[in-house]
ZAMARGU-4260 file (C-alpha; in steps of 0.2 Angstrom, whole numbers, plus 5000, padded with zeros to 4 digits):
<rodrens>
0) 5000/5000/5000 | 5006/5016/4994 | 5005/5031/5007 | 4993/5040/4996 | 4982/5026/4997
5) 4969/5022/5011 | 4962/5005/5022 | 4946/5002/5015 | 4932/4989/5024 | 4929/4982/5007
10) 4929/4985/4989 | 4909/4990/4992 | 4914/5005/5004 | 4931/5011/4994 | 4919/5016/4981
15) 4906/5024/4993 | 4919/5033/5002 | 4929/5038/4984 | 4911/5044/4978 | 4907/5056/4996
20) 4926/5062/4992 | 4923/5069/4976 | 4902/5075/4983 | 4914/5084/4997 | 4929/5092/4985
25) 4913/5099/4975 | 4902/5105/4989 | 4890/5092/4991 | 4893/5086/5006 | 4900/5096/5023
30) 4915/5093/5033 | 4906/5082/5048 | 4897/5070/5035 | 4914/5068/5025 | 4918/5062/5044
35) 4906/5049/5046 | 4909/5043/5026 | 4929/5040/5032 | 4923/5032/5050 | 4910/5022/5041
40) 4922/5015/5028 | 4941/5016/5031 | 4947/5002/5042 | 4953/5004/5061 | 4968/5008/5068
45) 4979/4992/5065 | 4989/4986/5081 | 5009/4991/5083 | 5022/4981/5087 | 5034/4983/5099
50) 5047/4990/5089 | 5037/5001/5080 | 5032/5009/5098 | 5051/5010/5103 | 5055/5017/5087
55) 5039/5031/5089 | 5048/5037/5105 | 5065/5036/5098 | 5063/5046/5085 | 5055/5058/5097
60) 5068/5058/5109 | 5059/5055/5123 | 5062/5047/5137 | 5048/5033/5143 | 5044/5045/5156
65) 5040/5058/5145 | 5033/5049/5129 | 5021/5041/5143 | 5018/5060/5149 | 5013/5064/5132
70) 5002/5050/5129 | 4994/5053/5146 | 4998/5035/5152 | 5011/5027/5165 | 5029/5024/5162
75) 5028/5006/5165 | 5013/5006/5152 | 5026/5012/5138 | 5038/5000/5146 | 5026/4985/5146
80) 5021/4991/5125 | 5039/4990/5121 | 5042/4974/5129 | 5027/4965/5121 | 5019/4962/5137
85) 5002/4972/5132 | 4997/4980/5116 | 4992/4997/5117 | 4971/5000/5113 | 4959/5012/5109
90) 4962/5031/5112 | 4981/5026/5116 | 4984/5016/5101 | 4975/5031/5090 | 4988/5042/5096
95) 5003/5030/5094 | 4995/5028/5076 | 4996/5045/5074 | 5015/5049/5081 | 5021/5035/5068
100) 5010/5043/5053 | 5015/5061/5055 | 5028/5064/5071 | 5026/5065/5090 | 5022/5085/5087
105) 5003/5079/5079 | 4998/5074/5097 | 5007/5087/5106
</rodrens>
């Protein structure tokens, strides 16, 4: 998968959600509708490993204690992620999804 190119459900809801893009880019549709046309149709945050959480922080120069900080959870949660031991979820694994996409300064 290309970076330009998103998670679909299915094939079904790639063309629903490419045929709201285009009602969108022309005026058809509002911002909060174009909202629920991606929450309805692009797939859901998928799980990090470990490495990919170690990498996150690194690349952030954080220390655990601080990455934790930022992501509002405790230091031996990071710790536990980074070891394998428990897999980050929901509004944590959002965030993590978003510092690897587009750098630690999205969710700051």
């Amino acid at each position: 998968m290309t970076a330009h190119q998103k998670p679909y459900k299915s094939d079904a809801l790639r063309s629903v959600h490419l045929t709201a893009r285009d009602l969108h880019s022309v005026g058809a549709i509002d911002k909060a509708t174009m909202r629920e046309f991606d929450v309805a149709c692009l797939t859901h945050t998928r799980p990090l490993e470990p490495e990919e959480i170690r990498h996150i922080r690194e690349e952030a120069q954080m220390s655990q204690s601080v990455f934790a900080m930022a992501l509002n959870v405790t230091t031996s949660l990071i710790s536990q992620w980074e070891r394998g031991e428990k897999k980050p979820s929901g509004p944590s694994l959002k965030l993590l999804a978003l510092a690897h996409r587009k750098g630690i300064e999205a969710i700051l």
